[in-house]
N, CA, C and O atoms as a GROMACS GRO file, in nm:
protein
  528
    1UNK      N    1  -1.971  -0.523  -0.079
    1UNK     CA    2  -1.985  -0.402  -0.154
    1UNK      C    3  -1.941  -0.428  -0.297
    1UNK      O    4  -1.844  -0.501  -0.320
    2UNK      N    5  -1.993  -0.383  -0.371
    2UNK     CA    6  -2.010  -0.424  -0.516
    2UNK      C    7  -1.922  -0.319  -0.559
    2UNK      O    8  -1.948  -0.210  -0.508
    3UNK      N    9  -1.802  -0.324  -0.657
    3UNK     CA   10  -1.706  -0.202  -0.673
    3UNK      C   11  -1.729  -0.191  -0.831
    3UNK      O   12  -1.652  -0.106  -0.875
    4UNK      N   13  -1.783  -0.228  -0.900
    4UNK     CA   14  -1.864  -0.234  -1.046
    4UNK      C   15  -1.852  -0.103  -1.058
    4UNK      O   16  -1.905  -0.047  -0.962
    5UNK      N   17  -1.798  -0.017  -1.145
    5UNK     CA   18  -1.815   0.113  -1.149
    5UNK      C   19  -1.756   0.253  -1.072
    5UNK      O   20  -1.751   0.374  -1.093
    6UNK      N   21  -1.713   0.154  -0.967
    6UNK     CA   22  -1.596   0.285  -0.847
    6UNK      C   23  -1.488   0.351  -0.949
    6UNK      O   24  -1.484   0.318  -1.067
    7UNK      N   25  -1.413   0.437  -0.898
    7UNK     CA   26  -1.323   0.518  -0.919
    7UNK      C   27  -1.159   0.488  -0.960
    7UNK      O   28  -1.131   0.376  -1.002
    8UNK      N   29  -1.090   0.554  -0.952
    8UNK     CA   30  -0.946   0.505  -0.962
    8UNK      C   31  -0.943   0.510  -0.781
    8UNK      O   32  -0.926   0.432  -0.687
    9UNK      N   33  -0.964   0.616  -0.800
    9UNK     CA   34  -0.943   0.702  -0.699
    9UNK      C   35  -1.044   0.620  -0.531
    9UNK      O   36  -0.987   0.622  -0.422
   10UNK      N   37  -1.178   0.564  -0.543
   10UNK     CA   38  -1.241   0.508  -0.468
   10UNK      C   39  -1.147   0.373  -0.477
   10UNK      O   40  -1.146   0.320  -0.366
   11UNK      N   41  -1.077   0.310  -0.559
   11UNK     CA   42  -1.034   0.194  -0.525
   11UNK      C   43  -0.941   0.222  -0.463
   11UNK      O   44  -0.928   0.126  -0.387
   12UNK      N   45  -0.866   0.290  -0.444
   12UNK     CA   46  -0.673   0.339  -0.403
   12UNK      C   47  -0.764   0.354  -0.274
   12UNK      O   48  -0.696   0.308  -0.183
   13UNK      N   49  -0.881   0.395  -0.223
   13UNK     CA   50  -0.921   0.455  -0.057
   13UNK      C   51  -0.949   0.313  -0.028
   13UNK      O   52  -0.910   0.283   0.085
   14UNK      N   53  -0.989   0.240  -0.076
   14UNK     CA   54  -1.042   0.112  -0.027
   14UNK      C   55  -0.942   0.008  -0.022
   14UNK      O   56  -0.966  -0.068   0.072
   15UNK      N   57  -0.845  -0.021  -0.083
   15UNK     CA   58  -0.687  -0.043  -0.125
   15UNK      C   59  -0.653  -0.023   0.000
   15UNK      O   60  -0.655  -0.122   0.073
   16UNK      N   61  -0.621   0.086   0.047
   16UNK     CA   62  -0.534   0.174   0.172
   16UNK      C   63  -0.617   0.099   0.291
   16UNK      O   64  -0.569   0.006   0.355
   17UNK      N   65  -0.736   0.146   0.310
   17UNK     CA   66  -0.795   0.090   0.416
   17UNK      C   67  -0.770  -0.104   0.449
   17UNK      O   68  -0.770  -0.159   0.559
   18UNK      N   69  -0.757  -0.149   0.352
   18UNK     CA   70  -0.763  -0.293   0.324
   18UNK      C   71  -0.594  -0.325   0.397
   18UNK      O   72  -0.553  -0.409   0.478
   19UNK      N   73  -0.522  -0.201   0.314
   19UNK     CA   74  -0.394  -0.245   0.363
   19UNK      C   75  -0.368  -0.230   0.488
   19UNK      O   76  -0.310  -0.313   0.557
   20UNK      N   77  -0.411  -0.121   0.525
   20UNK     CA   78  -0.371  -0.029   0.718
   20UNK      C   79  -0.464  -0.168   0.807
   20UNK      O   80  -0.404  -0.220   0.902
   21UNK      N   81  -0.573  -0.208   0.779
   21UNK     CA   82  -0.604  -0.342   0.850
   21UNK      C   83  -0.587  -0.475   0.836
   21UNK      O   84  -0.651  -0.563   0.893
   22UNK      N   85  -0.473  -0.490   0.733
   22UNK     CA   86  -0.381  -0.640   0.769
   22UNK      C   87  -0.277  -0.624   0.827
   22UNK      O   88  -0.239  -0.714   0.903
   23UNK      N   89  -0.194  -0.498   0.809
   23UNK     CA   90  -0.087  -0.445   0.893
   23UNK      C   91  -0.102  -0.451   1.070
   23UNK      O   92  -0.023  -0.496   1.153
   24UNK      N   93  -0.213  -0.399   1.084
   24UNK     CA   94  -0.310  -0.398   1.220
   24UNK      C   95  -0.317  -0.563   1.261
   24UNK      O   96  -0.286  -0.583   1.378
   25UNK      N   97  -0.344  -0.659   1.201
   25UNK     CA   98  -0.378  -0.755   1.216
   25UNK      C   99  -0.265  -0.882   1.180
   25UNK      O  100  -0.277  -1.004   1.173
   26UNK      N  101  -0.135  -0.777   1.160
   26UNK     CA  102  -0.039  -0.869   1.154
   26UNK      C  103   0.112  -0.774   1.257
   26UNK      O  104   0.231  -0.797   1.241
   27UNK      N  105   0.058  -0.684   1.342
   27UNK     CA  106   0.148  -0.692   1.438
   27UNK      C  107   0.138  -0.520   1.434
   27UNK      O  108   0.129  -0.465   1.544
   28UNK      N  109   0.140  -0.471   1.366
   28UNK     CA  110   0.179  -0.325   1.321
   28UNK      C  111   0.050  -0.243   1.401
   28UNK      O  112  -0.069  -0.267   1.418
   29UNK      N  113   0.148  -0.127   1.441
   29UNK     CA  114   0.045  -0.007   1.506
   29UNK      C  115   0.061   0.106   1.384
   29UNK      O  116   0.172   0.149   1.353
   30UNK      N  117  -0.039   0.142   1.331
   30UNK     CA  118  -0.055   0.278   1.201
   30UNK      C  119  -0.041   0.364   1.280
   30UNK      O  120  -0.123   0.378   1.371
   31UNK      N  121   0.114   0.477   1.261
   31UNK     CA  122   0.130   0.614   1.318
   31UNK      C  123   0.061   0.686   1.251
   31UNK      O  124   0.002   0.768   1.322
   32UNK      N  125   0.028   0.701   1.097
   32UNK     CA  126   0.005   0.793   1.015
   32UNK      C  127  -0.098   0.763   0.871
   32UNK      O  128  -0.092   0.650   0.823
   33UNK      N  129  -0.158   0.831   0.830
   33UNK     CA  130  -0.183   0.769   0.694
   33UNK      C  131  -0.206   0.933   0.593
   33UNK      O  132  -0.231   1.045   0.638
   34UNK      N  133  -0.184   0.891   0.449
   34UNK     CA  134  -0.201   0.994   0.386
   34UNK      C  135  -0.096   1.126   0.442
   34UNK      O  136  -0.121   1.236   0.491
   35UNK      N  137   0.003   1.071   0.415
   35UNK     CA  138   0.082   1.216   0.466
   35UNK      C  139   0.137   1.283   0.356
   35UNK      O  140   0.218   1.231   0.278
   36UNK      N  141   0.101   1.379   0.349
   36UNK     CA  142   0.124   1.482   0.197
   36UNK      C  143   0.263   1.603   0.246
   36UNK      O  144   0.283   1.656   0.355
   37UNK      N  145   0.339   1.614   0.118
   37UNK     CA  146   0.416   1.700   0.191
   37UNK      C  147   0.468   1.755   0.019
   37UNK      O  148   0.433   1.687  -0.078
   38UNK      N  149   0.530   1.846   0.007
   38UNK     CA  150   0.572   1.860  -0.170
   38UNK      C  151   0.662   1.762  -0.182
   38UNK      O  152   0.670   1.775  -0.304
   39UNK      N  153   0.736   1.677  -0.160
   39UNK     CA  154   0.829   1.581  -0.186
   39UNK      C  155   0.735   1.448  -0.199
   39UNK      O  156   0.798   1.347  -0.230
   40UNK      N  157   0.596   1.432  -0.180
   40UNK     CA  158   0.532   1.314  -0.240
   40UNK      C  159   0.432   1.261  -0.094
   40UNK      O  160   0.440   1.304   0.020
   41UNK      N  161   0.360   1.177  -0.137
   41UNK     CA  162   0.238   1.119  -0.045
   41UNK      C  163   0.300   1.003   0.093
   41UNK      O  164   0.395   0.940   0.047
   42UNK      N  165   0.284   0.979   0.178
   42UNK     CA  166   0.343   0.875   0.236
   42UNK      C  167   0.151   0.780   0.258
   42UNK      O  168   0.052   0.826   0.315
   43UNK      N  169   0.169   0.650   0.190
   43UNK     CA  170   0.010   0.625   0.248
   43UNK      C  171  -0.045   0.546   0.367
   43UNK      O  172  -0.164   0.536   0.399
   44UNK      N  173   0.097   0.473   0.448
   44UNK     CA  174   0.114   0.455   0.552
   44UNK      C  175   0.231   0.464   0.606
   44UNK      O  176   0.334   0.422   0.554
   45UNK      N  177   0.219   0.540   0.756
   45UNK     CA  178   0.384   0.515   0.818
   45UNK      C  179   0.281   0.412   0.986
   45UNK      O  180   0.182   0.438   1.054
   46UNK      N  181   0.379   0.302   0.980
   46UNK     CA  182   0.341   0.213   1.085
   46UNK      C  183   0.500   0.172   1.173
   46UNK      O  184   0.620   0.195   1.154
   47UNK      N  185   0.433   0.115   1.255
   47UNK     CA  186   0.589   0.052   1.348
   47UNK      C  187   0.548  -0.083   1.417
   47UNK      O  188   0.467  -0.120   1.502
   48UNK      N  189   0.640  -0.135   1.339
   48UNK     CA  190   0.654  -0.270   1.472
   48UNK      C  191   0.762  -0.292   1.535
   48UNK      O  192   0.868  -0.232   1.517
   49UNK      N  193   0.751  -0.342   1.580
   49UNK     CA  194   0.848  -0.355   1.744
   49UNK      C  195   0.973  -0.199   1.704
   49UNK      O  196   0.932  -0.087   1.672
   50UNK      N  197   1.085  -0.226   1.714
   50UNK     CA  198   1.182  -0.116   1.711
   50UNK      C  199   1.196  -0.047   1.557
   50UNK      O  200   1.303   0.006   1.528
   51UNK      N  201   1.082  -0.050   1.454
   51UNK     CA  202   1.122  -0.006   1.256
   51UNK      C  203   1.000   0.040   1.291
   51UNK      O  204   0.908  -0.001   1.361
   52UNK      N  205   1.028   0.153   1.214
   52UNK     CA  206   0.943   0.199   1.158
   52UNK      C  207   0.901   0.164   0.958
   52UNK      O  208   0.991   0.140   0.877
   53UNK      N  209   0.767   0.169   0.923
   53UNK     CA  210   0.779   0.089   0.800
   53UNK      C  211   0.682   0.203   0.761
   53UNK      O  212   0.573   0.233   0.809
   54UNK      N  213   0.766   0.269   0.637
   54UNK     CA  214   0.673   0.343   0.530
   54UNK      C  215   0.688   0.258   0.434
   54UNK      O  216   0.787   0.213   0.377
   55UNK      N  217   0.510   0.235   0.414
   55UNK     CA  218   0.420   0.185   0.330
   55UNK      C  219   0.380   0.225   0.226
   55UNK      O  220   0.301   0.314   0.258
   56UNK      N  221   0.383   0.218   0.096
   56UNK     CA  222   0.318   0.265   0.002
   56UNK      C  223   0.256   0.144  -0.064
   56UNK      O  224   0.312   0.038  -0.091
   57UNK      N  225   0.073   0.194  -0.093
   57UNK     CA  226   0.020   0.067  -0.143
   57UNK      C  227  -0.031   0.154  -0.278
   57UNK      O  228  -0.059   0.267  -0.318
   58UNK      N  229  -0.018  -0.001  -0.318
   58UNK     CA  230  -0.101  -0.029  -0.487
   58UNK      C  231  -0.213  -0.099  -0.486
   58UNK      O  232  -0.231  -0.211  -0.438
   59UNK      N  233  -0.300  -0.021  -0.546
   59UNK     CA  234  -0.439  -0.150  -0.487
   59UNK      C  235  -0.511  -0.078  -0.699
   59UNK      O  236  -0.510   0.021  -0.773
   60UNK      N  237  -0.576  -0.276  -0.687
   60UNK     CA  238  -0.628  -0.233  -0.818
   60UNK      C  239  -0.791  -0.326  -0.839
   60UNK      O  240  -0.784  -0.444  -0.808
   61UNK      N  241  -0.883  -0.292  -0.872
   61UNK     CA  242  -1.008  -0.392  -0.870
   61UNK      C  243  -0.964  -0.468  -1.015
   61UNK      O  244  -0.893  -0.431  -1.109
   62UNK      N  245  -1.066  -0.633  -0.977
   62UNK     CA  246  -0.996  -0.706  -1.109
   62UNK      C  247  -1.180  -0.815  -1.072
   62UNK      O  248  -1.257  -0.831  -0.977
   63UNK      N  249  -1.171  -0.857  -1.199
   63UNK     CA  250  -1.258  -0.964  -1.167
   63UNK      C  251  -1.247  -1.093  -1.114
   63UNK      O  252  -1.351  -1.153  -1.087
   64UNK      N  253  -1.094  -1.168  -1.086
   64UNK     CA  254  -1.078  -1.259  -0.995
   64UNK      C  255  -0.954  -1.225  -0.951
   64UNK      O  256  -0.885  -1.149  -1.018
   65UNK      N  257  -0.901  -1.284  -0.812
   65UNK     CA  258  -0.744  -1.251  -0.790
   65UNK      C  259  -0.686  -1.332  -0.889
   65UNK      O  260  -0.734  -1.384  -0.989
   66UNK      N  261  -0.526  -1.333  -0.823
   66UNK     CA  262  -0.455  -1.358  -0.933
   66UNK      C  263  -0.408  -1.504  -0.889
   66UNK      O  264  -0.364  -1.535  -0.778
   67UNK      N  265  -0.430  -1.608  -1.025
   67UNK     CA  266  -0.403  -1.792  -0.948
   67UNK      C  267  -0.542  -1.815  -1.026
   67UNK      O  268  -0.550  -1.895  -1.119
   68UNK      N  269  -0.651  -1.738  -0.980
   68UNK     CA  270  -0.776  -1.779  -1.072
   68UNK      C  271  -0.812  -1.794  -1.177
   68UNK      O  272  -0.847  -1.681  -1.210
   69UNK      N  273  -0.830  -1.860  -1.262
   69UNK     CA  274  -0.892  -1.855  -1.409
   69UNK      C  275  -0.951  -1.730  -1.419
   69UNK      O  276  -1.062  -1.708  -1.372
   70UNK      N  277  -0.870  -1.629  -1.489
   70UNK     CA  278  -1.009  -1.520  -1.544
   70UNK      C  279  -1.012  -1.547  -1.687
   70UNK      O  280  -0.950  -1.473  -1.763
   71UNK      N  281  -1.086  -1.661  -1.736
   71UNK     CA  282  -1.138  -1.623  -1.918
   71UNK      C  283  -1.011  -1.545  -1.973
   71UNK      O  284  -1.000  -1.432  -2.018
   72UNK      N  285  -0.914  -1.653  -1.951
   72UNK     CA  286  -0.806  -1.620  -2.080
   72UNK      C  287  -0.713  -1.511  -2.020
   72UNK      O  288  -0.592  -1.507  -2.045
   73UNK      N  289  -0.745  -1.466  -1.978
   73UNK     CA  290  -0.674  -1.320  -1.939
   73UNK      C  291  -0.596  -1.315  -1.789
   73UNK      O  292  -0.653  -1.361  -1.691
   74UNK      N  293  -0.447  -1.248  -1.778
   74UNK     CA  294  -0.402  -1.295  -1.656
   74UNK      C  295  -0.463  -1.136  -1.619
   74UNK      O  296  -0.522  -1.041  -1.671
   75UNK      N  297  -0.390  -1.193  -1.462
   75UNK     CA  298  -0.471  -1.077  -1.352
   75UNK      C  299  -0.338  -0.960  -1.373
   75UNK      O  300  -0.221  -0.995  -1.387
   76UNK      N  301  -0.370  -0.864  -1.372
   76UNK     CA  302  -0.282  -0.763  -1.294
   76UNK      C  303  -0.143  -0.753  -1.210
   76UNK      O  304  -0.122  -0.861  -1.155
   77UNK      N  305  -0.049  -0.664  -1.184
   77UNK     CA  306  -0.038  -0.734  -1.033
   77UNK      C  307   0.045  -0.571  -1.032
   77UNK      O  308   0.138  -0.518  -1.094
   78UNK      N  309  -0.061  -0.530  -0.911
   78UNK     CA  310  -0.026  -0.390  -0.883
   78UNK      C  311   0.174  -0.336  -0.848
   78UNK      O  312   0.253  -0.244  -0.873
   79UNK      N  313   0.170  -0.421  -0.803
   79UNK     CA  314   0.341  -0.413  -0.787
   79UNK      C  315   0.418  -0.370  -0.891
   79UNK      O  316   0.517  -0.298  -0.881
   80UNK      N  317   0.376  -0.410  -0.979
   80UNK     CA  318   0.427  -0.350  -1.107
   80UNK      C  319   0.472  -0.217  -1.109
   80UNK      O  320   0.577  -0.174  -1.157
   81UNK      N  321   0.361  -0.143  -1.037
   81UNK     CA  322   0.342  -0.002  -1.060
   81UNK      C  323   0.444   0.094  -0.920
   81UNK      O  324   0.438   0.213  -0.888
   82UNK      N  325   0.540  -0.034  -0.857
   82UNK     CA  326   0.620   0.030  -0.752
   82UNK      C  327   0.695   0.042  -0.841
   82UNK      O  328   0.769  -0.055  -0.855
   83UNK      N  329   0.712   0.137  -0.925
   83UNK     CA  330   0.850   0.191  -1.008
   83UNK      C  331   0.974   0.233  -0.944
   83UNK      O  332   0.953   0.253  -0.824
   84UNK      N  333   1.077   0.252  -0.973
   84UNK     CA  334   1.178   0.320  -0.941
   84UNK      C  335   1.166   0.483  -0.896
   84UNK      O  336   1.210   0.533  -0.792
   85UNK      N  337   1.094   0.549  -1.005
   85UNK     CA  338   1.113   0.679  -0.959
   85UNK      C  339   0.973   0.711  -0.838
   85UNK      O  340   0.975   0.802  -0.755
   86UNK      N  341   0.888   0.639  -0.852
   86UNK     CA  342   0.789   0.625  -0.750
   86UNK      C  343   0.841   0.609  -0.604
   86UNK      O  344   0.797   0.681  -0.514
   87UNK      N  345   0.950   0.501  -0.579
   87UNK     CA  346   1.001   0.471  -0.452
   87UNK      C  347   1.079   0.583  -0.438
   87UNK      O  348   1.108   0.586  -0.319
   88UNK      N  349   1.121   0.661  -0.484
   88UNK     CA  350   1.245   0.771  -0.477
   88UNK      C  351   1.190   0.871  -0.425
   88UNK      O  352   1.260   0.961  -0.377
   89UNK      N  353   1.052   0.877  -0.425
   89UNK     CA  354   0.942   0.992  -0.419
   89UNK      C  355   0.934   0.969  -0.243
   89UNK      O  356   0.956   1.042  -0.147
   90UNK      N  357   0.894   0.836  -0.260
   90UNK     CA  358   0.857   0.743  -0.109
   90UNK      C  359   0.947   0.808  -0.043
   90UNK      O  360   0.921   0.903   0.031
   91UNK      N  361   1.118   0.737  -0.073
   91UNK     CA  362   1.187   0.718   0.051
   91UNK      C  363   1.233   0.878   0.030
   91UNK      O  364   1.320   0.878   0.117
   92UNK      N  365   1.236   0.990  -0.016
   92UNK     CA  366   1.256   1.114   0.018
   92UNK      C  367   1.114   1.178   0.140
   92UNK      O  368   1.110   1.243   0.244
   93UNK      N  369   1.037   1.125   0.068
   93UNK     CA  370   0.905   1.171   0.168
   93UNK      C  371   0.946   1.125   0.317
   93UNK      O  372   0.921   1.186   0.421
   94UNK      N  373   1.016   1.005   0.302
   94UNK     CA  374   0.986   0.909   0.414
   94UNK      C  375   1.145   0.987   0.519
   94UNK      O  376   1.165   1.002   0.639
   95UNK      N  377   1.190   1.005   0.447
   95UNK     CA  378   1.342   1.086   0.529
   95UNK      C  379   1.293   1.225   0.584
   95UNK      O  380   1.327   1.261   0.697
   96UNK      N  381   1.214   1.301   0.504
   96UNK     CA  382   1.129   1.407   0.545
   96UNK      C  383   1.088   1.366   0.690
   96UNK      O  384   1.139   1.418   0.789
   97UNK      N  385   0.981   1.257   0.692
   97UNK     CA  386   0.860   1.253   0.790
   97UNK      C  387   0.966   1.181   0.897
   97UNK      O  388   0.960   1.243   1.003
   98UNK      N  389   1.063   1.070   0.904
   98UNK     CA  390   1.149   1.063   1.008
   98UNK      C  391   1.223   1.186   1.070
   98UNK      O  392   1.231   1.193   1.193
   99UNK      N  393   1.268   1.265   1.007
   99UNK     CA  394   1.333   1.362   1.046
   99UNK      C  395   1.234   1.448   1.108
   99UNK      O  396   1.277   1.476   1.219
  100UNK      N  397   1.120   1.502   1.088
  100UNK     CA  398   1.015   1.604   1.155
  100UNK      C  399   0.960   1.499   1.305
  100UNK      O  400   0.921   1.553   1.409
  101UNK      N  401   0.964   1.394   1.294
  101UNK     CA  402   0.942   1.337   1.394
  101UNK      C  403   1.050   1.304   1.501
  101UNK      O  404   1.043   1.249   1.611
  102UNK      N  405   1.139   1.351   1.438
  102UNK     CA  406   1.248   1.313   1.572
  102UNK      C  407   1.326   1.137   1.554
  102UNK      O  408   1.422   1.091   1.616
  103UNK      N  409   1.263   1.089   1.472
  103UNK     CA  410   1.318   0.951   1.495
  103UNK      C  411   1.435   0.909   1.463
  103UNK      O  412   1.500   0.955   1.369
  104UNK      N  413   1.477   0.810   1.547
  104UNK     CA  414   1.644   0.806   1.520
  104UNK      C  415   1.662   0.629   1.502
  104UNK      O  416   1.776   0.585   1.491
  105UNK      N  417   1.577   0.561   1.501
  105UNK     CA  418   1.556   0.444   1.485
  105UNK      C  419   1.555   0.398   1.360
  105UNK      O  420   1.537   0.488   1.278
  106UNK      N  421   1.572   0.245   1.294
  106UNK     CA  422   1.542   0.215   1.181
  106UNK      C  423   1.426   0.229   1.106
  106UNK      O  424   1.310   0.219   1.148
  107UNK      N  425   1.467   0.255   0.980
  107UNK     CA  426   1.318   0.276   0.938
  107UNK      C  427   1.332   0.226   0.778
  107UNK      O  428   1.432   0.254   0.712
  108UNK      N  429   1.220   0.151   0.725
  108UNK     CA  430   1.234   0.121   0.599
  108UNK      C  431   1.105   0.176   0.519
  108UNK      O  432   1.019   0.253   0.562
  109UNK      N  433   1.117   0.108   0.374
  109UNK     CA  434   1.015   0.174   0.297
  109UNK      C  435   1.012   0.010   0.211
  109UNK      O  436   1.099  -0.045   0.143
  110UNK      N  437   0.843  -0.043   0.257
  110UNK     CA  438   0.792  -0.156   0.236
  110UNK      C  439   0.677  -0.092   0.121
  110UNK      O  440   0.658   0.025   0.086
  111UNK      N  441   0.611  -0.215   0.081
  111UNK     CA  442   0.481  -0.211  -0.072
  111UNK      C  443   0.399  -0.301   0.023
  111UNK      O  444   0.439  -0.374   0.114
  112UNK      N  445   0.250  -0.275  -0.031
  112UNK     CA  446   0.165  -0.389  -0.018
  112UNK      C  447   0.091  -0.342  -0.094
  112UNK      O  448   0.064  -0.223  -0.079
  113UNK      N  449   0.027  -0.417  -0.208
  113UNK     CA  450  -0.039  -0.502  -0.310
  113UNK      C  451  -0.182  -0.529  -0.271
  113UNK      O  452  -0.214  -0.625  -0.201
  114UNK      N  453  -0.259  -0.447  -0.315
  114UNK     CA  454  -0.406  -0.518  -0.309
  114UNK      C  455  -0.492  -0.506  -0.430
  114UNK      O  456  -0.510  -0.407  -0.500
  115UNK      N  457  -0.552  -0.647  -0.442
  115UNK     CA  458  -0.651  -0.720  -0.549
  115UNK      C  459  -0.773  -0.642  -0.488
  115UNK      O  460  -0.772  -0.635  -0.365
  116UNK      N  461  -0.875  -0.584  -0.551
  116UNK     CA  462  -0.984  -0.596  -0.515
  116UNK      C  463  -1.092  -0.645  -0.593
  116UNK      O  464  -1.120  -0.572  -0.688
  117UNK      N  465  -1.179  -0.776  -0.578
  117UNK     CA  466  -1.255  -0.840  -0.624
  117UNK      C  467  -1.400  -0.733  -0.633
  117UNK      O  468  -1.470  -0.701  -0.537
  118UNK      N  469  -1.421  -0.682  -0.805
  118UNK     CA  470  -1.531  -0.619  -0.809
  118UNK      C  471  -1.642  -0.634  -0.742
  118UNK      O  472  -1.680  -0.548  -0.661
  119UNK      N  473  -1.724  -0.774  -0.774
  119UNK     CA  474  -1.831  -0.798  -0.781
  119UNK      C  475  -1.838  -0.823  -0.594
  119UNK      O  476  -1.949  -0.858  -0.555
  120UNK      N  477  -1.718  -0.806  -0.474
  120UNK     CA  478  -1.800  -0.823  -0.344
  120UNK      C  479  -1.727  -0.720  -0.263
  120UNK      O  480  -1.768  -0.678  -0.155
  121UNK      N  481  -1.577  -0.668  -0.340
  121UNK     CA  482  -1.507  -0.670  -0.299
  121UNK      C  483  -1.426  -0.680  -0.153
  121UNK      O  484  -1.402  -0.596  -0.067
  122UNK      N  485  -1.397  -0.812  -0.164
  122UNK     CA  486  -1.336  -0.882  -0.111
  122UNK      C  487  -1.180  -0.831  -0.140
  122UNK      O  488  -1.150  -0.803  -0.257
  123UNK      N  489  -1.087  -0.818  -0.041
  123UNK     CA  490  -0.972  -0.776  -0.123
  123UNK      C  491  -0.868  -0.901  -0.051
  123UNK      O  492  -0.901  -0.980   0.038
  124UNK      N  493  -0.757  -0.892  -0.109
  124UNK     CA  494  -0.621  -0.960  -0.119
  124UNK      C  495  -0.536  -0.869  -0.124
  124UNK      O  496  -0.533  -0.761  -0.183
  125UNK      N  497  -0.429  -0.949  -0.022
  125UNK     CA  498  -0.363  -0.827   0.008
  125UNK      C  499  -0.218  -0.922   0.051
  125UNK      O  500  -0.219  -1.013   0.134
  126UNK      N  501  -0.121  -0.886  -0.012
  126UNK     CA  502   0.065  -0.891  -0.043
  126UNK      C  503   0.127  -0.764   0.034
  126UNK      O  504   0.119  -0.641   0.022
  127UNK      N  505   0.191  -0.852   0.117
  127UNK     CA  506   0.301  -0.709   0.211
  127UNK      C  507   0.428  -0.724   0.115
  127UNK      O  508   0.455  -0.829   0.057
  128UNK      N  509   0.475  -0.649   0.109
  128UNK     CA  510   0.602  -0.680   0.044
  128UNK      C  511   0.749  -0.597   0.142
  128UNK      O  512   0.778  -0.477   0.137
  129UNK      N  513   0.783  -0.653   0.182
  129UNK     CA  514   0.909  -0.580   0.283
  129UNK      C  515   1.033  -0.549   0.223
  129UNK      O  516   1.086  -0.634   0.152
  130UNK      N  517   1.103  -0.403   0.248
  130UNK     CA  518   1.201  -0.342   0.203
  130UNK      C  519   1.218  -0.380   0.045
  130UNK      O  520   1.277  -0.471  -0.013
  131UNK      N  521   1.123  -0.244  -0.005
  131UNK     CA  522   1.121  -0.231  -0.174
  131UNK      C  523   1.233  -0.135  -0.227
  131UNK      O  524   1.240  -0.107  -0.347
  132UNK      N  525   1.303  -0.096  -0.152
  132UNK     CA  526   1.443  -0.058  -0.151
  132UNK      C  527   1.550  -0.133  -0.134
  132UNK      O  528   1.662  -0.082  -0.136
   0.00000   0.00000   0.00000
């Protein structure tokens, strides 16, 4: 799929999806996605074995990942954009959604990072564990 022209907003859906199926494919069952509440968005809550892991991803389209020669210019790197007051947003959301669920188990608040390659997009994708 050719992302030439998508959205902010179409890349962050395609981002998310990219992320919820490496999570899937690296051990993790997705309880939740997109959870909105006035204290801020949660864009994945998943669990592996006994943690629960709220996820918040950054996903950005680029014309090569990052390591590649792009013509002079370095790549991006969405992580950037896990700010401080951004995670504060997270882990209040994320104390919210443990608490309405009953959970009494560990639980953290992880990042994952996705490249998305315009021209097929192909994405790349960085877990990043306990951004707290």
């Amino acid at each position: 799929m050719n992302l030439t022209g998508a959205s902010r907003k179409e890349v962050g859906n395609i981002g998310e999806r990219a992320a919820a199926e490496y999570l899937r494919r690296n051990g993790f069952r997705i309880l939740d996605r997109n959870v909105a509440r006035k204290t801020g968005e949660l864009d994945i809550v998943a669990q592996k074995g006994a943690v629960v892991h709220v996820v918040e991803v950054k996903s950005i389209a680029c014309d090569e990942f990052p390591g590649t020669p792009a013509r002079g210019r370095s790549v991006f790197d969405p992580a950037e954009n896990l700010h401080p007051m951004k995670i504060r947003k997270v882990v209040r959301t994320g104390e919210w959604y443990v608490a309405e669920k009953g959970w009494e188990g560990e639980w953290q608040v992880d990042g994952v990072v996705v490249w998305l390659r315009r021209r097929d997009g192909v994405a790349r994708v960085r877990y990043i564990p306990h951004i707290v």
